[in-house]
C-alpha positions in Angstrom: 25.9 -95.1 -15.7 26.9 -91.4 -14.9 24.2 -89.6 -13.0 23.6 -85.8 -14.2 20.2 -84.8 -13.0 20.4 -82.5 -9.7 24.7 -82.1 -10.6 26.1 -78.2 -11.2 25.2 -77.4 -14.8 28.7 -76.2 -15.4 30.2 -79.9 -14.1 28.3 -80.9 -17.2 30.3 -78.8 -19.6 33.6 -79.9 -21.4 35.7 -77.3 -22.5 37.0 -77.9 -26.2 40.8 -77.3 -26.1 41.3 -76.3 -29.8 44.7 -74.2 -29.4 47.9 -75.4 -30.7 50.3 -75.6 -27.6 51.0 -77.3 -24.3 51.2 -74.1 -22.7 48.0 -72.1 -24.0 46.2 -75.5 -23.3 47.5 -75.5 -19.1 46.6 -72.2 -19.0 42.8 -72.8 -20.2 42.9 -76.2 -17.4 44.7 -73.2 -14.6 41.7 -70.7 -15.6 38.7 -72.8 -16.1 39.2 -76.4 -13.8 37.2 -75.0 -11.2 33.8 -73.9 -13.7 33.8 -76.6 -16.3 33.4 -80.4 -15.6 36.0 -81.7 -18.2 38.6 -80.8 -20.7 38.7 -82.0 -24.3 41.9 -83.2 -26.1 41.3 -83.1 -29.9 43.3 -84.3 -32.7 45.0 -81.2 -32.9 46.5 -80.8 -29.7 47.4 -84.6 -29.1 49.3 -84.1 -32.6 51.5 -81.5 -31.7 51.9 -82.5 -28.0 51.3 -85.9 -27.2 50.0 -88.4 -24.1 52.3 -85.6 -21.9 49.7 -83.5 -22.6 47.2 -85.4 -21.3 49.1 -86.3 -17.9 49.6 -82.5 -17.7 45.8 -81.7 -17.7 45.3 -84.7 -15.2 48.2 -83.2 -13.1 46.7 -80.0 -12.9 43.3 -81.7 -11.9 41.2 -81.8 -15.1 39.4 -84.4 -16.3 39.7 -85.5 -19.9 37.7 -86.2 -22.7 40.1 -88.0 -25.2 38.6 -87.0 -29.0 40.8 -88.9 -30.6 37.8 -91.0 -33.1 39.4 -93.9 -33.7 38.3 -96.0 -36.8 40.6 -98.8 -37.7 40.5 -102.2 -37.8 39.4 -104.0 -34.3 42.9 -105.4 -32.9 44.4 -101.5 -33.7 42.1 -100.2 -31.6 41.9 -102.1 -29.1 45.2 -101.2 -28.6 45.1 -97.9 -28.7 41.8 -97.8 -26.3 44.0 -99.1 -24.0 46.8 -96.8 -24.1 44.6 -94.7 -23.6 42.8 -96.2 -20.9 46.4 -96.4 -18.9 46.4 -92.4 -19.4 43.9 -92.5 -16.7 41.4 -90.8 -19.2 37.3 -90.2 -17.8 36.2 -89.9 -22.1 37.0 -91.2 -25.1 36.0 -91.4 -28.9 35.5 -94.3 -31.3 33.9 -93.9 -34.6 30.7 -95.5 -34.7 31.6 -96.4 -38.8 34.3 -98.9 -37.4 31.1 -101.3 -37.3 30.3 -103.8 -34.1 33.3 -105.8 -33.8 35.7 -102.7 -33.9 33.3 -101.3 -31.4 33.6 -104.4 -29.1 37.0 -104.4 -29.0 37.4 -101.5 -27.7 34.7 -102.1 -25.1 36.6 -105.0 -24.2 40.1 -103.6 -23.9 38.9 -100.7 -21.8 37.3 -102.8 -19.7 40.2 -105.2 -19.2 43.2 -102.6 -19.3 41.2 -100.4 -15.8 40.7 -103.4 -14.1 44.4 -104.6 -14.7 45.8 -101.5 -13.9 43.0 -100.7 -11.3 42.0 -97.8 -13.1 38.5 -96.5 -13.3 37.6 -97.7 -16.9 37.0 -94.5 -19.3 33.4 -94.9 -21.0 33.7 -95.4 -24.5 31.6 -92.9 -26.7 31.0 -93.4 -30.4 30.5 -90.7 -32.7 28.2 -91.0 -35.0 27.8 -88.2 -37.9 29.7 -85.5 -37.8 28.4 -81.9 -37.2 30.0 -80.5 -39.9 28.0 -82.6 -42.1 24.5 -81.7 -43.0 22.3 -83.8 -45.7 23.4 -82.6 -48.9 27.0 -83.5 -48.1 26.3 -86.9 -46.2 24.5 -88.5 -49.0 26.5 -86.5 -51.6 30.2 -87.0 -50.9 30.5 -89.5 -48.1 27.8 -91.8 -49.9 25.2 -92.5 -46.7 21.7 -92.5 -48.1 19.6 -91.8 -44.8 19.2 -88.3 -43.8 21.3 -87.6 -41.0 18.6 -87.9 -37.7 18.1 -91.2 -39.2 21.9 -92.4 -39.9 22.6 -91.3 -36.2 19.8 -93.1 -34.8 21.3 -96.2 -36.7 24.9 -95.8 -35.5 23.7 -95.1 -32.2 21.3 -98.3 -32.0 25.1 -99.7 -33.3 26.9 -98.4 -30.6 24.5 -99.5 -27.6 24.0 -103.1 -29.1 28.3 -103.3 -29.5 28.6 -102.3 -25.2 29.6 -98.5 -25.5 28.8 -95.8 -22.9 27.0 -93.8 -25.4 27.2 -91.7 -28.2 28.3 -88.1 -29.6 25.9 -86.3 -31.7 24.7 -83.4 -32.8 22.1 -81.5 -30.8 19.4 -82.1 -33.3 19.4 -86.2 -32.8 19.0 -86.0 -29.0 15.8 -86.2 -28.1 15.3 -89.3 -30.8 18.4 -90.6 -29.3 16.8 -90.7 -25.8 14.0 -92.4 -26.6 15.3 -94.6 -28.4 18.0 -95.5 -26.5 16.7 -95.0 -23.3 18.2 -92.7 -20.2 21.2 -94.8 -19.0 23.3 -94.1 -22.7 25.2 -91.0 -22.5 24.6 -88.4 -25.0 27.7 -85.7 -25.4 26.8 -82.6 -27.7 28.8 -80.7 -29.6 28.3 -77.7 -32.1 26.3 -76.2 -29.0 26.1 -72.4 -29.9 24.6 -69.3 -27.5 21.4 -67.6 -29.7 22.6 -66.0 -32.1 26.4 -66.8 -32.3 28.1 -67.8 -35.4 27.5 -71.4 -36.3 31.3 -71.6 -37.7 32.2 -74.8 -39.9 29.3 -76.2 -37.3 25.9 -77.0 -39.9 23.5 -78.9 -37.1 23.7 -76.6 -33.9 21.3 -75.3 -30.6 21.9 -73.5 -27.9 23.0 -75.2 -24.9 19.6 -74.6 -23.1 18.2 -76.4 -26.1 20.2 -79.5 -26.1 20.1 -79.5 -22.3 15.8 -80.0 -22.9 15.9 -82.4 -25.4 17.8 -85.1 -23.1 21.6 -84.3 -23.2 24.0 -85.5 -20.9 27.1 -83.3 -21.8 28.3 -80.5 -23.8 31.3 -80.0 -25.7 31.7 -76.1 -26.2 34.7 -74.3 -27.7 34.7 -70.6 -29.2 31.9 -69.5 -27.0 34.2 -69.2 -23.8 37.5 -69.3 -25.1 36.5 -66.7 -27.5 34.7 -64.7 -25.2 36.1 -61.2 -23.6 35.1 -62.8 -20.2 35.1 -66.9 -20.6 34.1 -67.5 -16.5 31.1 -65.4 -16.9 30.6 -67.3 -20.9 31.1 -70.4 -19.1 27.9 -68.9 -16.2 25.8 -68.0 -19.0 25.9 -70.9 -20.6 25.5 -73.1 -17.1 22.1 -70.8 -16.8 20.8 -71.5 -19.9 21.5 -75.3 -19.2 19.7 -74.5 -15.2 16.7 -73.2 -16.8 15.9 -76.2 -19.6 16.6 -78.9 -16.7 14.4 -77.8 -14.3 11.2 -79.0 -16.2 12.7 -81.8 -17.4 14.1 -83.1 -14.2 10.2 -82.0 -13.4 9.3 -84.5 -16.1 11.1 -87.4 -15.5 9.9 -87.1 -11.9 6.3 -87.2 -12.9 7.0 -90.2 -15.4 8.6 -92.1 -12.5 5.6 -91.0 -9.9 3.2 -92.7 -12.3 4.7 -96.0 -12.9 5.6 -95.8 -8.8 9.1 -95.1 -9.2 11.0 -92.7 -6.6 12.7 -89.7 -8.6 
């Protein structure tokens, strides 16, 4: 279980690195490893440049969130989870579709590949619907009949029963997540958006304060800081926004654990 009450808000952000080079990526990781808690390696960027890339981030002391999704069958991932794993990775992404025994296998080879290698084993995060999808679209051309709160909560029920970390979703799932799930499952947020921002190709967004308050553990953010004129002080705004939505919910939790006489 990762612990992220009482951490710095802005260890709790990963940085999206949605550029198309090795170089403009090191340069994000040489600007930002000091204000944001990890680094996120996309399809894009793994295309074009490979594990290297990923060593190069590590070299230069950023964490990585591999967001790769696989969704194959169960010995083909399980392989590649643990080529991954051997990356020394801290994230990565299955997709929760894959069903339970594609989702154990990876489980399993992550777990066996750290402790052969004596590495610390990456936790294994399933996605469950994408952001980009809203209703209309998930029932209309990818054939799912639930709504989408309700096909998450599914996949994510999935994921926890199969032995994964957690789950990505979007920030309007959280909260049902939570208590469903309960607080040792990580939840990672994307399509996290400041007030008023563009919501992009992004269809079920909040603002980071919100998804912060309704139980999330990390957030994925992109645009917002790399777009931004001044991306440290993006990346402080945001952090303060998270500050001021986990104040009363660490406040919360404590006074949930005081009643069942339970130390915070």
């Amino acid at each position: 279980m990762i612990e992220t009450r009482g951490i710095d808000q802005k260890r709790r952000i990963i940085l999206a690195l949605d550029v198309d080079n090795r170089e403009k990526a090191e340069e994000w990781v040489h600007r930002l490893k000091v204000h944001v808690g990890c680094f996120k390696v996309g399809l894009q960027l793994f295309t074009k440049e490979g594990p290297e890339l990923v060593r190069s981030v590590r070299a230069r002391g950023g964490r990585v969130f591999l967001d790769l999704k696989f969704h194959d069958i169960p010995n083909t991932v399980a392989r590649a989870c643990e080529s991954a794993a051997a990356l020394g990775v801290d994230f990565l992404t299955v997709h929760a579709l894959g069903g339970k025994a594609m989702l154990r296998a990876g489980v399993e080879a992550l777990a066996s590949t750290a402790t052969r290698m004596r590495l610390q084993r990456p936790r294994l995060l399933a996605v469950t619907v994408l952001t980009s999808h809203d209703a209309r679209s998930l029932r209309g051309e990818v054939g799912l009949r639930l709504r989408p709160e309700a096909e998450v909560l599914r996949l994510a029920a999935l994921a926890k029963a199969s032995g994964c970390d957690g789950v990505v979703c979007s920030p309007m799932e959280v909260a049902a997540i939570r208590k469903a799930c309960g607080p040792g499952f990580l939840v990672v947020t994307p399509g996290v958006r400041p007030a008023g921002a563009p919501k992009g190709d992004q269809k079920r967004t909040l603002t980071a304060g919100q998804a912060i308050a309704r139980g999330s553990d990390f957030l994925v953010v992109g645009r917002p800081i790399t777009g931004a004129a001044d991306p440290v002080a993006a990346v402080e705004e945001i952090a303060a926004d998270m500050a001021r939505a986990a104040a009363p919910a660490a406040r919360r939790v404590g006074a949930v654990r005081g009643a069942k006489g339970v130390r915070a």
